[in-house]
Residue frames as qw, qx, qy, qz and C-alpha x, y, z in Angstrom:
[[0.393, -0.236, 0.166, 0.873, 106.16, 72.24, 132.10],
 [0.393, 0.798, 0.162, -0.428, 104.34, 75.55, 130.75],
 [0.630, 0.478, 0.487, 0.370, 104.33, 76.00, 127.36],
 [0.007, 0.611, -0.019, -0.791, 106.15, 79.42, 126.12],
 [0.523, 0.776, 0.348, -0.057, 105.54, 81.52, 123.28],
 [0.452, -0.141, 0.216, 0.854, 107.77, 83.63, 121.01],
 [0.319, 0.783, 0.209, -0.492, 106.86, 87.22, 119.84],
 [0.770, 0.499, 0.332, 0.218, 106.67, 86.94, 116.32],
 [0.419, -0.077, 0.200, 0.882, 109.53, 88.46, 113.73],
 [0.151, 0.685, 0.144, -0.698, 108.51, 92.24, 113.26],
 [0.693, 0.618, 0.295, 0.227, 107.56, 92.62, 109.01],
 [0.559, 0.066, 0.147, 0.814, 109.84, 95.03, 107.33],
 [0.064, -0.784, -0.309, 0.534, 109.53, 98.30, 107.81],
 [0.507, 0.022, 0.292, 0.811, 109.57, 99.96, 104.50],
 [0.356, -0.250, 0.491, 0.755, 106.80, 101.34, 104.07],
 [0.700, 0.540, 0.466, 0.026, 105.55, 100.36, 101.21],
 [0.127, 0.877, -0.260, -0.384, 108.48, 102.23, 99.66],
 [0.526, -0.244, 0.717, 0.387, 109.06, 99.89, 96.93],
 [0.132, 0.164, -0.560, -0.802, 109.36, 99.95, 93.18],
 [0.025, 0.534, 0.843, -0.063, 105.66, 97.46, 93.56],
 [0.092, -0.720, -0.490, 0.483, 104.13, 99.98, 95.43],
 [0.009, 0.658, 0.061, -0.751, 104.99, 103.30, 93.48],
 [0.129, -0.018, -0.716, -0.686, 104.52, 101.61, 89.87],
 [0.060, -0.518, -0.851, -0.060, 101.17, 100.94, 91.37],
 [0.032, -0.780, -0.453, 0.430, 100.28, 104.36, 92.74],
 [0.163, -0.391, 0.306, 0.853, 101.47, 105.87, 90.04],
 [0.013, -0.113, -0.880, -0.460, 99.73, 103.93, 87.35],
 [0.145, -0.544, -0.822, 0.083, 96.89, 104.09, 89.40],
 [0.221, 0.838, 0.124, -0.483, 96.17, 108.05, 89.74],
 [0.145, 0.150, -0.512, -0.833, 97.38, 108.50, 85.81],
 [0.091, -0.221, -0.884, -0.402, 94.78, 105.96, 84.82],
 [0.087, -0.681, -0.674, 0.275, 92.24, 107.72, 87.18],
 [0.038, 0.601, -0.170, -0.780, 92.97, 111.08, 85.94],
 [0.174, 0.204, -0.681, -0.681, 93.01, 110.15, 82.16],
 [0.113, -0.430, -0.790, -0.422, 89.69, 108.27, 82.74],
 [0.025, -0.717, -0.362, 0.595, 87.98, 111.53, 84.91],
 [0.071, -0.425, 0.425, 0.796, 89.29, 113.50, 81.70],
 [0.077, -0.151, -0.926, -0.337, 87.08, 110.62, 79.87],
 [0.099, -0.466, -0.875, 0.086, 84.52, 111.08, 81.75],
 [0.032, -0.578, -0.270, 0.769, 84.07, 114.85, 81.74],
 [0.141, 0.468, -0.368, -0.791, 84.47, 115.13, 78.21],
 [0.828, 0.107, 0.408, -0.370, 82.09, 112.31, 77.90],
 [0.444, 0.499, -0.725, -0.167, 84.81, 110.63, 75.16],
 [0.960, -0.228, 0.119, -0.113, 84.14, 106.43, 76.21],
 [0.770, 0.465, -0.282, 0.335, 87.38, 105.41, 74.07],
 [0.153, 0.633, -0.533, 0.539, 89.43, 107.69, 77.12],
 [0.677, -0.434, 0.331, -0.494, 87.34, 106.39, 80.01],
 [0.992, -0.002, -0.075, -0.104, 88.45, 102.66, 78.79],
 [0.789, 0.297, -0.371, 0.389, 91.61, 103.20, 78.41],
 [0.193, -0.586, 0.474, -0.628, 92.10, 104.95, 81.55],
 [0.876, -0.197, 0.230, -0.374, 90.33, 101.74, 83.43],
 [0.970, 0.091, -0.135, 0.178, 92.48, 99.38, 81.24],
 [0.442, 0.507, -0.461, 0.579, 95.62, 101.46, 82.66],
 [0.644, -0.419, 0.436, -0.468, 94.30, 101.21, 86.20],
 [0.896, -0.145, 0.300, -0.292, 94.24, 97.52, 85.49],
 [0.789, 0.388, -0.295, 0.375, 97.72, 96.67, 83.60],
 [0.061, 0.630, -0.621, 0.462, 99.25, 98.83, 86.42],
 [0.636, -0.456, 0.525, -0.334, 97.96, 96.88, 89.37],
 [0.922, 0.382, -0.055, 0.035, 98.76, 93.45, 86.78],
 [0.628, 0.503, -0.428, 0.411, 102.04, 94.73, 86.73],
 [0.301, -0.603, 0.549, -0.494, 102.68, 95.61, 90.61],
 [0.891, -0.237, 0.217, -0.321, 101.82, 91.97, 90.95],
 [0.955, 0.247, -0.110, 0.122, 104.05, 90.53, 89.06],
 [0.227, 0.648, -0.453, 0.568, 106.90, 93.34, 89.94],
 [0.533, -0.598, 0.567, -0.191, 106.14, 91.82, 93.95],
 [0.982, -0.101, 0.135, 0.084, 106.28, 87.83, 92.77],
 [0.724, 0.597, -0.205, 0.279, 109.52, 89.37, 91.06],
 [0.657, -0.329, -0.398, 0.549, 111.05, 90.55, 94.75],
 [0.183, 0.366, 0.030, 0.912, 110.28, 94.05, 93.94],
 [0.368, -0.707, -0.286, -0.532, 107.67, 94.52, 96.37],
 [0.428, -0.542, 0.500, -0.522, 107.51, 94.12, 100.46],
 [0.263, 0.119, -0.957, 0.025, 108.60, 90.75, 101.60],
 [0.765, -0.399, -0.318, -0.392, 105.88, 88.23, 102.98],
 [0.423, -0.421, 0.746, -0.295, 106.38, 86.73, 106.67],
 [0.585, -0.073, -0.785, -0.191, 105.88, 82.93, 106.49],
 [0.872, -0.197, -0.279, -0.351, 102.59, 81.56, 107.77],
 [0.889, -0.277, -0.340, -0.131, 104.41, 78.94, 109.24],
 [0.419, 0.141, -0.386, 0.810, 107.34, 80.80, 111.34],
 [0.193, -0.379, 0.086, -0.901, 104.76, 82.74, 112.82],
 [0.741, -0.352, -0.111, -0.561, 102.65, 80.49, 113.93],
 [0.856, -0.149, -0.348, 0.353, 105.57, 78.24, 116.14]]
């Protein structure tokens, strides 16, 4: 008897319109703006904290998906049966 296949389940179409995603792209162009601002006005103190707000935002978009705010994962192991 051949062996069939199923076509996997389609991911969710959002997007990426979720609260994850737009606390990240937000966070991410302030914190690049405020450390370009750093970096023009050659001020180090702005350029750091612009970098450490690039890097608490994407911190927090991680934790805001493990929290269910982001784009659901498929499971690994539905996909592959």
């Amino acid at each position: 008897m051949p062996k069939t296949y199923t076509v996997p389940p389609a991911p969710p179409s959002n997007h990426g319109q979720t609260v994850a995603a737009w606390v990240m792209t937000v966070g991410v162009v302030i914190g690049s703006i405020v450390a370009a601002i750093g970096l023009v006005l050659m001020h180090t103190m702005l350029m750091i904290v612009g970098g450490a707000a690039i890097v608490a935002t994407i911190l927090l978009s991680v934790v805001l998906r493990a929290l269910g705010m982001g784009q659901k994962r498929r499971d690994r192991e539905a996909v592959a049966q």
